[in-house]
Each structure stands twice: as structure tokens, then as C-alpha cells.
C-alpha positions as CSV (number, residue, x, y, z in Angstrom):
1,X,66.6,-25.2,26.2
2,X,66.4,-21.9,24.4
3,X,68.0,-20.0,21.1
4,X,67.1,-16.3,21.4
5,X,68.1,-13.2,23.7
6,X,65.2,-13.5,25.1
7,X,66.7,-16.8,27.1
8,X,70.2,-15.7,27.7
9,X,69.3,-13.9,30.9
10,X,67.6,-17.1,32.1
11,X,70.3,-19.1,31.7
12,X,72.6,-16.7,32.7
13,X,71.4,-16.2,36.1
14,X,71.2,-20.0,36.2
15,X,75.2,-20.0,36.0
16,X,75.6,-17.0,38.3
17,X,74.2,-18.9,41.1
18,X,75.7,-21.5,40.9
19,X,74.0,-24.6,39.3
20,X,75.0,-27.1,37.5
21,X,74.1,-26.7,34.3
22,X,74.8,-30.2,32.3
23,X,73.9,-29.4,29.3
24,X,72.0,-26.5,26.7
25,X,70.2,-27.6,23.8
26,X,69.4,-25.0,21.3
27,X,69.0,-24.3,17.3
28,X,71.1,-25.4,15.0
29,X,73.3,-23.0,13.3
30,X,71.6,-20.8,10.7
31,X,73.0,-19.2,7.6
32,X,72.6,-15.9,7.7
33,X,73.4,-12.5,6.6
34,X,74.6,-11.4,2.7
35,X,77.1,-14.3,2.6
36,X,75.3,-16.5,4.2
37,X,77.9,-17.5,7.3
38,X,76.2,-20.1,9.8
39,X,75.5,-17.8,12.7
40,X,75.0,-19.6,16.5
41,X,71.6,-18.7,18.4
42,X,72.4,-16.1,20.9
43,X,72.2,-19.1,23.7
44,X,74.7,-20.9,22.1
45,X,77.4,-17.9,21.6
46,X,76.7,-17.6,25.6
47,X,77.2,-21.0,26.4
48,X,80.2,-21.4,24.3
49,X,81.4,-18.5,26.4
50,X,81.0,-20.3,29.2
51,X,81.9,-23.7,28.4
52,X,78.7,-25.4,28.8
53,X,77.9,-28.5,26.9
54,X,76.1,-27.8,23.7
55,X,73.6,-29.8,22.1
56,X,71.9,-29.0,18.4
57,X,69.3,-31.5,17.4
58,X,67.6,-31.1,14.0
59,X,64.7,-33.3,15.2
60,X,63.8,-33.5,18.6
61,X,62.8,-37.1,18.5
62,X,66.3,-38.3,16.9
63,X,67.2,-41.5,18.7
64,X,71.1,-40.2,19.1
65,X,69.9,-37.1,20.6
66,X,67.3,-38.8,23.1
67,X,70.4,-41.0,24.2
68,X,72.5,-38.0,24.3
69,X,70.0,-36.4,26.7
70,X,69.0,-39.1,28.7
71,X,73.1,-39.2,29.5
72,X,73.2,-36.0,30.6
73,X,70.6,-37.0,33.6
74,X,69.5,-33.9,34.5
75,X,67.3,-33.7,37.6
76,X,65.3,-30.4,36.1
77,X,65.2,-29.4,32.5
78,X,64.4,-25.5,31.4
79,X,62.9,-24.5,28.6
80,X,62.6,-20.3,27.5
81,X,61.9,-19.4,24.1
82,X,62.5,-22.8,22.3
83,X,60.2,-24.9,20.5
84,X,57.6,-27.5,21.1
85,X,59.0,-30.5,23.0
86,X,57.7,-34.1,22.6
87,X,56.8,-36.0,25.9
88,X,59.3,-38.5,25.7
89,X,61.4,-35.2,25.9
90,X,59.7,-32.7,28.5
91,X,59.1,-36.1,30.5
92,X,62.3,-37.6,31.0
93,X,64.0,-35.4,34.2
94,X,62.6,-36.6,37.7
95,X,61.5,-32.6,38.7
96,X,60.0,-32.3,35.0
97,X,60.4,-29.5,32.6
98,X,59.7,-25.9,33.5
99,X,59.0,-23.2,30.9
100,X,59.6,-19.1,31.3
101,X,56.5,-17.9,29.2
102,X,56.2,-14.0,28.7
103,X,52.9,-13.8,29.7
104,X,50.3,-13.7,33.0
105,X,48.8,-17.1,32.2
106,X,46.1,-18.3,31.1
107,X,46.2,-15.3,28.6
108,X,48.1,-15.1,25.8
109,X,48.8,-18.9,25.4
110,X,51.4,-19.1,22.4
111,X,54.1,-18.1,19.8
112,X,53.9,-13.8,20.1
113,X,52.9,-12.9,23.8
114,X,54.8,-10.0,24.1
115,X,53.4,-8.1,20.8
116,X,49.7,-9.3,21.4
117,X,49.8,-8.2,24.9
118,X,50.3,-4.4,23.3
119,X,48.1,-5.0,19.9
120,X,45.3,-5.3,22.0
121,X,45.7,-2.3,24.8
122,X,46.6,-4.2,27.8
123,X,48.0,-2.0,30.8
124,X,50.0,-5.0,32.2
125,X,52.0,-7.9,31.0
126,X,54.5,-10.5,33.1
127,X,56.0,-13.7,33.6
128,X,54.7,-17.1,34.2
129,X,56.8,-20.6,35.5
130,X,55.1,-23.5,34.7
131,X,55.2,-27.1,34.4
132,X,54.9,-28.3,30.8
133,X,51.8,-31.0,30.0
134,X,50.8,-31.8,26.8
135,X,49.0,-29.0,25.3
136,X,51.1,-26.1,24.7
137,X,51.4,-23.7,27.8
138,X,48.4,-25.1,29.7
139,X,50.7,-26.4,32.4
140,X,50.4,-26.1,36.2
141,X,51.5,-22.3,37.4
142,X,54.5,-22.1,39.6
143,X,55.1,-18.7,40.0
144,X,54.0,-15.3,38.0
145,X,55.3,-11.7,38.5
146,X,53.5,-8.8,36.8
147,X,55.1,-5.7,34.7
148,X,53.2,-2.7,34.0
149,X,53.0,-1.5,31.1
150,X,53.9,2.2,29.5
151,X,51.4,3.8,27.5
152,X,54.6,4.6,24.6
153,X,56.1,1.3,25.5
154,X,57.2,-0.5,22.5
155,X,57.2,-4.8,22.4
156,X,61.6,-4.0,22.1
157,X,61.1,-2.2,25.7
158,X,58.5,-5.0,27.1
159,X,60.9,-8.1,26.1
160,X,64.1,-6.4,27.4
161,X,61.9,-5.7,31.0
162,X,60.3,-9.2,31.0
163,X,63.3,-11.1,30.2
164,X,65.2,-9.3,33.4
165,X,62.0,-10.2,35.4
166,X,61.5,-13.6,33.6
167,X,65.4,-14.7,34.5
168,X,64.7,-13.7,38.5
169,X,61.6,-15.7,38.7
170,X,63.2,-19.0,36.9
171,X,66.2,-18.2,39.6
172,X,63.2,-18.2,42.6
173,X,61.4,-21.1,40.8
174,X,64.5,-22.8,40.6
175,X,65.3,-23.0,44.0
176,X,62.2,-23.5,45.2
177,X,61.6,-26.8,43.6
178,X,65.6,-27.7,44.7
179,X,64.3,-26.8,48.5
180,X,61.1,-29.0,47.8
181,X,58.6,-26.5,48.5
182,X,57.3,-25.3,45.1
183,X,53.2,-25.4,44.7
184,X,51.8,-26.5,41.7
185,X,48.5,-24.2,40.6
186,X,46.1,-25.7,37.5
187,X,45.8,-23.0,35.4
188,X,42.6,-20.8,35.9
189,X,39.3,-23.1,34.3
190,X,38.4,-20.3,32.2
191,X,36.3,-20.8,28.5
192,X,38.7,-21.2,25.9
193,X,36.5,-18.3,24.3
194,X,37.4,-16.1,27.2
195,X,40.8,-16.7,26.8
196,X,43.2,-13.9,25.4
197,X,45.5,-15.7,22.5
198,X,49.1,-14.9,21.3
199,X,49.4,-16.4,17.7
200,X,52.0,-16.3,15.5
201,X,52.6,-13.2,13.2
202,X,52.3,-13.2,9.9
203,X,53.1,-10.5,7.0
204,X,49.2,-9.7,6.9
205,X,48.6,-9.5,10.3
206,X,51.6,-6.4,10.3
207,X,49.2,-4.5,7.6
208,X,47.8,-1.5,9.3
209,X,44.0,-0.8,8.2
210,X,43.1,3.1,8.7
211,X,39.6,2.7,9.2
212,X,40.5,1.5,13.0
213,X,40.1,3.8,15.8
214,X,43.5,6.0,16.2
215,X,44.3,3.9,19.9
216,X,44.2,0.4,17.7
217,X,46.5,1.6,14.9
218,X,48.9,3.3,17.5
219,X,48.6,0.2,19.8
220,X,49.4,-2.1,16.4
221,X,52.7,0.4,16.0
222,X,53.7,-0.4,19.3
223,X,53.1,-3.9,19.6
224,X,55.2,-4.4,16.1
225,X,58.2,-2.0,16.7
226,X,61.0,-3.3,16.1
227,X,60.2,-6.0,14.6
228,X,58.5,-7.2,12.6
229,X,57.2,-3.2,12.5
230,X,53.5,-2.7,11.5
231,X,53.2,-1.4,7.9
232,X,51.0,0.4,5.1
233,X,51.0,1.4,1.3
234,X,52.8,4.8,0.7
235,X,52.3,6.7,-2.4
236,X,53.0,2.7,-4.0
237,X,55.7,1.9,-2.1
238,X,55.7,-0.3,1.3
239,X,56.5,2.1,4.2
240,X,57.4,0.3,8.1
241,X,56.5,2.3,11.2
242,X,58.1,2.0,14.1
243,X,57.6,5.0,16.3
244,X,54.7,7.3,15.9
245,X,52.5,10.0,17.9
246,X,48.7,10.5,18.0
247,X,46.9,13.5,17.1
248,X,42.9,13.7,18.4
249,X,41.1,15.5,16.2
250,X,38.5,15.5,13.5
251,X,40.6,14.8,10.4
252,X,40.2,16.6,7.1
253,X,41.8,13.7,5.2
254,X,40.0,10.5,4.4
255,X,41.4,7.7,6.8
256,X,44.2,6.1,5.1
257,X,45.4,10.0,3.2
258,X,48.2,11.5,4.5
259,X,49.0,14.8,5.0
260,X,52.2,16.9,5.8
261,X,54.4,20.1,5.8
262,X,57.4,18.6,3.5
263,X,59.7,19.7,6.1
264,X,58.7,18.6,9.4
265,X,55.9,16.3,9.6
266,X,54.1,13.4,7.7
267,X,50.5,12.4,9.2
268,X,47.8,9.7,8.5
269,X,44.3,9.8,9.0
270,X,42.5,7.5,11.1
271,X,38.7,8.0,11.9
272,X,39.4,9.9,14.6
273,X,42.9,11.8,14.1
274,X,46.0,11.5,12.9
275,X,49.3,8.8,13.5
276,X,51.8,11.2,13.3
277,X,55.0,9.6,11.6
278,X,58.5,9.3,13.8
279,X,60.5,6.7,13.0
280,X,60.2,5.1,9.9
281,X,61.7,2.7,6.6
282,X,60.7,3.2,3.2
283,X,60.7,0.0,0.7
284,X,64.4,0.0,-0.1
285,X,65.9,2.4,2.5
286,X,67.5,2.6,5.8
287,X,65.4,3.6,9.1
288,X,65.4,6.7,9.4
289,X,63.4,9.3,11.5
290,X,61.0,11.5,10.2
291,X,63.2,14.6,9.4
292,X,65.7,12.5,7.6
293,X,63.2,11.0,5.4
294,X,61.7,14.5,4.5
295,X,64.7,16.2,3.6
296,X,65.4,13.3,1.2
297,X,62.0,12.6,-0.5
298,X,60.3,13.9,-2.8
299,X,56.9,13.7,-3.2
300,X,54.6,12.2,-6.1
């Protein structure tokens, strides 16, 4: 169970050794794009590819669909990246319902691992097999594997390495419950206030507010590129930033003021430096990096 690339690899290595995969239930098909063609999920256009049994429930609690899966009697069922499942779904196979979730649990429970794992500094991230329970991603631990890390490393760069590391610890977690010998682990007891959280991102939470030390605004960069890409005003226009640079210093500028050569470079001040502009899209233009944009704009 799964829709985006993040999954593919999970299920893919599920096929390349050699399991029988009965059936993969993902999103329906979406319209999409300037003439709005229905698009498949990315785990559909792979399982297609494959000829795998597809299944694309609107609701999850459809009686046709529950019959549909129940039919397929499937000793194990998978889930990475999908949605919330109700019990009489995640309960029905005899080994339960595992889920791949891009974090080292207990932390960062939730919708936007990856990005909050960055936002907020961390020097490691990882993977997590679990069993699913009824509140979302509390579940008894299976296995984990850690990732460091970069210090320029972009959320892009962290999914792509945690879904390779994420697909070869299903594959292990996999066969160890087929050879009967995986241990279940509760979840660390730890306060629910001393838990690190992975919400959903909204539009706001994207905004970049200048008066945060350089590291938080860089970190925000980071753990937004490429998408949904961390934002600001510029000269009345909204302006994404994907890839920037820091610059410790005592600014002249007040934080929020840019400065810049109109040939090379385009800075903003933070209380204590500068985020100096790479890569970035302008309300109603293509990414672009920095160079490109100055040589086209002209300044108010």
C-alpha cells in the first residue's frame, strides 16, 4: 500500500526477491497537469509495469473494496507512504500490517518526517519498521537503520537516501517475520512533550521570518527544497528559495533587507549574517540560479 516514489523502491525490492505480491492498493488516478489528464501514482505506473494486481479504493472502508481485499488473503500487508488505514483494514492479514516510516521512532511521528528532521538541525535521520496499532505510528518497532545527515543536504537528497535504506530494511523485516524470528519493541515511553513531531506543511509554515538566527532560516531552506521550497516577500513579489549559502557576519542591512552587486550576488539579512541566494523562482518565472535571475531583472 503506497502512491509516491518514495514507495516504489519498497515494493520494488519486494518483487526482486521474489515474493508474492497479491495485490497493491494505491491512489486513485488524479487529474493533473494543464489539461488535466488522469495521471497514475508512481506505485501504480510500477505495478502496471509489472503486472501486479491493482487496487484504487476511494474510501477505505468501501464494502466492495474490503471484500476485494479480504480475497486477496494476504498473509502480510505493507504499507509506505499511503494514508491512514482503518482497523478492520490494517487488522485483517494473520502477520499484520507493517509500515516503512522515514524516521528514527518515536520522533517525528507523522505526515513530513523527512523536512522536519532538517527544519529543526538534526545531524541524523533513518528508517523505522513497525507494526501498525491504532494511533498513528505508535506501533511496536521492528527494525530501524540510521542515515547521517550532511550539513548542505537538502530533504530531495534525504528522501532519495532513506528510501534506498527504507526498501533494504522492509526486504530484512520482511524475511525476518517469513523466518518467524522478528522481535517486536514498544516504542520508547517517552512524554508526549518530549517527543520531536512531523506535521503536515502548510503555505505559512514555508514563510521564512528574518529575524531567526541565520542556522534556522538556512536549516528552513534545506528542509523545504524542492518542494514545497521555503519562501519570502521580494521587492512585492513572492520569491522561492531552494539553494542558498550562509554568510557570518554582522550585517549592515536590517534582517529581512537585501543587498547585492546586480551582477553576481543577491543577499538577505538575518540577525547574524547573510542567506546568500543560489537557486531560486520568482512569482511567475522558471527556477533559475542566481546569475540567471540577475542578468534578467531589474531592480525597483
Amino acid at each position: 500500500m503506497g502512491t509516491p516514489d518514495f514507495a516504489v523502491a519498497s515494493l520494488d525490492i519486494l518483487v526482486q526477491h521474489g515474493f508474492n505480491v497479491v495485490g497493491v492498493i494505491t491512489a486513485p488516478d488524479k487529474p493533473a497537469g494543464r489539461g488535466l489528464q488522469l495521471q497514475q501514482s508512481a506505485v501504480k505506473a510500477y505495478a502496471v509495469s509489472k503486472g501486479l494486481h491493482v487496487l484504487q479504493p476511494e474510501k477505505l472502508k468501501n464494502p466492495a473494496f474490503i471484500d476485494e481485499l479480504s480475497a486477496l488473503k494476504a498473509d502480510l500487508q505493507v504499507v509506505v507512504a499511503f494514508r491512514m488505514l482503518p482497523e478492520i483494514v490494517w487488522n485483517m492479514p494473520p502477520e499484520g500490517t507493517i509500515n516503512v516510516h522515514a524516521s528514527l521512532l518515536p520522533n517525528y511521528r507523522g505526515a513530513a518526517p523527512i523536512n522536519w528532521a532538517i527544519i529543526n538541525g538534526e545531524k541524523e535521520s533513518g528508517v523505522t519498521t513497525f507494526k501498525l496499532q491504532h494511533e498513528i505510528d505508535t506501533g511496536d518497532i521492528l527494525f530501524s537503520d540510521k542515515v547521517a545527515i550532511r550539513e548542505d543536504e537538502t530533504a530531495g537528497e534525504l528522501h532519495d537516501a532513506l528510501m534506498q535504506t527504507g526498501a533494504r530494511l522492509l526486504l530484512k523485516t520482511v524475511q525476518a517475520i517469513a523466518a518467524g524470528n522478528a522481535s517486536e519493541t514498544p516504542q520508547a515511553n517517552i512524554p508526549a512533550a518530549e517527543i520531536k513531531h512531523a506535521p503536515k506543511i502548510f503555505k505559512e509554515t514555508c514563510q521564512i521570518n528574518w529575524q531567526q538566527p541565520l542556522d534556522s532560516i538556512y536549516n528552513l531552506v534545506r528542509g523545504l527544497s524542492p518542494y514545497p521550497a521555503a519562501w519570502t516577500v521580494f521587492q512585492g513579489k513572492t520569491l522561492k528559495i531552494y539553494k542558498a549559502h550562509k554568510e557570518y557576519t554582522t550585517p549592515s542591512k536590517a534582517p529581512g533587507d537585501f543587498d547585492t552587486d546586480q551582477k553576481s550576488y543577491v543577499k538577505i539579512a538575518a540577525p547574524d549574517g547573510y542567506l546568500l541566494l543560489d537557486e531560486i523562482q520568482l512569482e511567475g518565472k522558471k527556477k533559475m540560479d542566481i546569475a540567471a535571475f540577475l542578468r534578467g531583472y531589474r531592480f525597483q
